[in-house]
N, C-alpha and C positions, 0 to 999 in steps of 0.2 A: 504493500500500500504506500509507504512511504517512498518506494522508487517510483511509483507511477505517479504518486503528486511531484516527483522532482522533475518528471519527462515534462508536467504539465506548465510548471512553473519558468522550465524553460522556452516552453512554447507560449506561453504567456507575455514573458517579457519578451518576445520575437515582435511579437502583436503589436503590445502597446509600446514599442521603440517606435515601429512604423506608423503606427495610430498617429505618435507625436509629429515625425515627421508630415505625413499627409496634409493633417488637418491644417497645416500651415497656406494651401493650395485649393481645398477644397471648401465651398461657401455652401453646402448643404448636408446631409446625411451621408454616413457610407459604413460600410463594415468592414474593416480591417480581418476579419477571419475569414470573409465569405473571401477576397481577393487573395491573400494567402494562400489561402485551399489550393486556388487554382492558377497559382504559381510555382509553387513550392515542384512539384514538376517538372514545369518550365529549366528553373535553375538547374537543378539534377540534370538535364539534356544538356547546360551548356557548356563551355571552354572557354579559355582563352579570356578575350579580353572582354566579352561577355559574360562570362562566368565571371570577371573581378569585378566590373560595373553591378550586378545584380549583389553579390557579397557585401560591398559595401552597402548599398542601397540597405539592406533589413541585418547589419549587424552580426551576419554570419560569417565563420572564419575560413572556412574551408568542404570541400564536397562532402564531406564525412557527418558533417553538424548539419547538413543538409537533408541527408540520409536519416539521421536520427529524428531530425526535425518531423519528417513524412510519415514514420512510424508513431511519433508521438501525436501527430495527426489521425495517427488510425485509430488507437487509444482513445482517443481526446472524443471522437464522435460516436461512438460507444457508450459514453458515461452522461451524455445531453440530456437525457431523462426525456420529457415532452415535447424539448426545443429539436429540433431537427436540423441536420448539416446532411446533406446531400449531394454525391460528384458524380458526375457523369462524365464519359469521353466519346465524341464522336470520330470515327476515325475512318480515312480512306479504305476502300475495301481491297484485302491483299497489297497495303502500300508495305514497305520491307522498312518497320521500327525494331530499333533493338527490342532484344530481349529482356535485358531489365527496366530498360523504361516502360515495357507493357506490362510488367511488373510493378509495377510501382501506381502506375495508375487503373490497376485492376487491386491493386491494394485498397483505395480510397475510392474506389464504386466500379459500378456496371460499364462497360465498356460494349460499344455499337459499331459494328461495323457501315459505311454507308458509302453510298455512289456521291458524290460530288459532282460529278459531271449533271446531276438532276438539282442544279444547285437549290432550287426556293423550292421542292420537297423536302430538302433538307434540315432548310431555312425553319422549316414550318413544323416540322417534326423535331426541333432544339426546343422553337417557343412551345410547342405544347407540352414537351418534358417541365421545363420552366414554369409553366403558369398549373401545371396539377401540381409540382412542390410547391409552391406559393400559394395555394388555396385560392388559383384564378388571378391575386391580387399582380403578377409581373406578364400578364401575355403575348407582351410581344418585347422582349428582350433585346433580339438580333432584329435592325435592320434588315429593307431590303437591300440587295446590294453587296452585302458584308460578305457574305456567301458566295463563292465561285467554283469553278473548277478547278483553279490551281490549289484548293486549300488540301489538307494532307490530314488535320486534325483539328476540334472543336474541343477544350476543356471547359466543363460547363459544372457550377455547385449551385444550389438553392438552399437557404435557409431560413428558418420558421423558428421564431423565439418569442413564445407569449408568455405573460405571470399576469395572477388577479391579487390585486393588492393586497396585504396584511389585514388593513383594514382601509374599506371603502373608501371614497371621498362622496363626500356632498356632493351633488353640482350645482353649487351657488356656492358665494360668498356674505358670511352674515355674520352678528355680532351684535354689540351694546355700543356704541362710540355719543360720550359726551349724552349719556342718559338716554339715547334714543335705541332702539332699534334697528338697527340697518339690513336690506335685504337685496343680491343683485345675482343675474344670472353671466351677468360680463364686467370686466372690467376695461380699464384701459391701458395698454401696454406699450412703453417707448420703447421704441428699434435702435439701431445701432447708429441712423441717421438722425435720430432724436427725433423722429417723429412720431404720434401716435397713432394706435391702434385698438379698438374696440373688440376682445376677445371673450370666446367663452370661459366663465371660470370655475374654476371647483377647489373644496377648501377639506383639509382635516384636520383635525384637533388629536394628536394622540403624541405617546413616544417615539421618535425615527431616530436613526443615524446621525451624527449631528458634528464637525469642525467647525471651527471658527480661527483665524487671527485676523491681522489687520489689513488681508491682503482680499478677502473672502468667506462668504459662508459657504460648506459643505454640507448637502444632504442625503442620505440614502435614505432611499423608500422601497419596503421589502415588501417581495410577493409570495405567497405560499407554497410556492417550487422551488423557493433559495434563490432566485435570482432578483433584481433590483434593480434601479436606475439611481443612480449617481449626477447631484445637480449639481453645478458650481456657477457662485452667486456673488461676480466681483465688487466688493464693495466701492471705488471708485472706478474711474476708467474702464471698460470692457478690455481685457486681454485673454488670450488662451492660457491654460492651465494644463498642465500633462494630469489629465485623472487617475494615472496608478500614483502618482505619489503621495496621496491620502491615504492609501490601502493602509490597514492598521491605524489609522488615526482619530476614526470616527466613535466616537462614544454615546450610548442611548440618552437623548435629550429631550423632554418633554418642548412639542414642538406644536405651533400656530402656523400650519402651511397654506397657505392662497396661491394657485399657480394655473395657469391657462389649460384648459383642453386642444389636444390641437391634431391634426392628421399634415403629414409631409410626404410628396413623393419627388424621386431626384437622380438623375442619370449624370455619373460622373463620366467625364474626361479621364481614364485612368493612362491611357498612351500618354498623353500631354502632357501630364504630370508626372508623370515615371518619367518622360524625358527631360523636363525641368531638373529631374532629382539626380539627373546624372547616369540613367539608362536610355544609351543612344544608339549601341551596335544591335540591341538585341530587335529593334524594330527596323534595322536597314536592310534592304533586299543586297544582297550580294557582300554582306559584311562581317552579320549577327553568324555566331560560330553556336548551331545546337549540333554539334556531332555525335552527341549520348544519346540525339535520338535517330539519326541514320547519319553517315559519315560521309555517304556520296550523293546527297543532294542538299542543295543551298536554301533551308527552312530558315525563314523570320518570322516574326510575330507581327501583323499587319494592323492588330485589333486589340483590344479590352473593351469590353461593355460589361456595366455594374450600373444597377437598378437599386435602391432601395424605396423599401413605404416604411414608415411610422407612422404607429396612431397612441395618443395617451390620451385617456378618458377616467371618469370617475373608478371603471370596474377593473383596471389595470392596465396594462404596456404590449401592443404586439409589434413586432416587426417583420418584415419580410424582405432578403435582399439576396440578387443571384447575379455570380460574373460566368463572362465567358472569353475564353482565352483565342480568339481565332490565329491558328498556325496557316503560313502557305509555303510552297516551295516554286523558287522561281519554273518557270514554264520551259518544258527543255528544247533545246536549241539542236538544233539538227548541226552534225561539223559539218565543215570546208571539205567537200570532195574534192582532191589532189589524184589525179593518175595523170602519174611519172612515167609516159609513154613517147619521149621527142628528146632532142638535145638536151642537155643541160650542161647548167657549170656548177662545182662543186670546188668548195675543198675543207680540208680538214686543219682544224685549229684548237688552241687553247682557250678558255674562259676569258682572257685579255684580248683577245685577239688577235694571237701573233696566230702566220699563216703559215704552216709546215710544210703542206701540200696544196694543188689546186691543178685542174685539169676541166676540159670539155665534155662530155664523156658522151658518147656518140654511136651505143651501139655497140663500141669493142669489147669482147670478151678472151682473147686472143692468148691471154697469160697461162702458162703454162703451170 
């Protein structure tokens, strides 16, 4: 037991290093585990100076911690209890991947073989994977377009993470203020542009998770399957906060919470941003080195698409978020037909260029 929470914790901090990183890029929701899922992979296939670019990127040292990494992934979606993490791999039919890359990703799900060449049944047959793990809520993930014939393989995960609160919230906000009574089903909420907003609101009155100094208030708010949402509530200025660094911090507070209800849905950029962060070979056609997963043909990564929804309401927290990894290989190129049938000139030399020999050759075979 305690080795399997040490696998986890280091797949934890895998996470939330990248979490920190990310969220510096991204201006909506996203999940850091559903995108790992369906990288982790990825990296394993690469080399070279795509395998250093992707290493650095998520804090990993070498392909071995890669390797464990994948495995404590396999572990890790095993123990989700209700929440659900889901991988699929869509893959060229009879295209020639290693052997332990189909290992690896037959380790972390079902593995489909399909025609590419029928690119939008394909297309269609990802999103509908997609939207029965998401409970309908992601249906069309993959663009049209995304999907071609040159692609080789589709890494695709879906994840489903709901909790009903501890205890409920109202939905209103109410109270006694200055002798009165007060009752509201909204309040109003200023944005990060200071302007306001008219939101739905809901309130609890109980003990929660609770930091404080003088930089912010920290809250968790528990739900009946162990899992929780963590709010961080800058007392001046809005800035980002890394949220594992509370872990441990939080102590039971008799707590007056008022916070909005609210539903989000949000398609990241995850290419753009991966190449901000300093992963450039691995999406170049004729660059990106995945040799771990076939060695003679020149596969890039063309794509990332990452979906998330949230919804938070009075009866608890669900989420729903699914990426998909699109692989291609450049289109192959028929060689230069050369028949050496007429004159020529030739001759024989050194890598500098010094010329030892050289002749016309025309035919004679004469030598004895």
């Amino acid at each position: 037991m305690a080795e399997e929470q040490a696998s986890h914790n280091e797949l934890t901090l895998c996470i939330s290093n990248f979490c920190g990183k990310l969220s510096q890029y991204v201006v909506g929701p996203f999940s850091p585990l559903s995108i790992i899922s369906s990288l982790l992979p990825v990296i394993y296939g690469a080399n070279g100076n795509t395998l250093v670019q992707l290493l650095n990127l998520f804090g990993i040292s070498d392909k071995k911690e890669v390797e464990q990494l994948i495995d404590q992934l396999h572990i890790f979606k095993s123990t989700l209890g209700d929440t659900k993490l889901i991988c699929g791999s869509f893959v060229k039919d009879q295209y020639p991947i290693k052997a332990m890359f189909t290992e690896i990703i037959k380790k972390l799900g079902e593995v489909q073989n399909v025609d590419f060449s029928n690119a939008d049944a394909v297309k269609d047959q990802i999103n509908s994977w997609v939207s029965s793990e998401t409970k309908e809520q992601i249906p069309r993930l993959v663009p049209d377009g995304v999907i071609t014939k040159d692609n080789v393989f589709v890494l695709v995960n879906a994840l489903h993470f709901k909790g009903t609160w501890v205890k409920e919230f109202y939905p209103a906000m109410y109270g006694h203020e200055n002798g009165k009574y007060s009752f509201s089903e909204t309040f109003k909420f200023t944005t990060l542009n200071n302007t306001e907003k008219v939101l739905k609101v809901m309130q609890v009155d109980t003990k929660l998770m609770h930091y404080e100094d003088e930089h912010c208030h920290v809250v968790g708010i528990p739900c009946t399957n162990g899992h929780s949402m963590r709010i961080v509530l800058p007392k001046g200025k809005f800035g980002l906060f890394n949220i594992a660094d509370f872990n441990g911090k939080l102590k039971k507070t008799k707590i007056l919470l008022r916070m909005p209800m609210f539903k989000v849905r949000y398609r990241v950029p995850v290419k753009q941003i991966l190449q901000q962060l300093g992963v450039i070979d691995l999406f170049t056609k004729g660059v990106a080195n995945l040799s771990e997963i076939n060695s003679d043909a020149n596969i890039y990564i063309d794509e990332i698409m990452h979906e998330v929804v949230l919804n938070v309401d009075e009866i608890g927290i669900e989420g729903v978020a699914a990426t998909a990894v699109s692989a291609k290989a450049e289109a192959y190129k028929m060689p230069i037909n050369i028949l050496i049938n007429r004159t020529f000139q030739y001759a024989f030399m050194n890598d500098r260029g010094m010329i030892f020999f050289h002749d016309v050759y025309d035919g004679k075979n004469d030598a004895q």
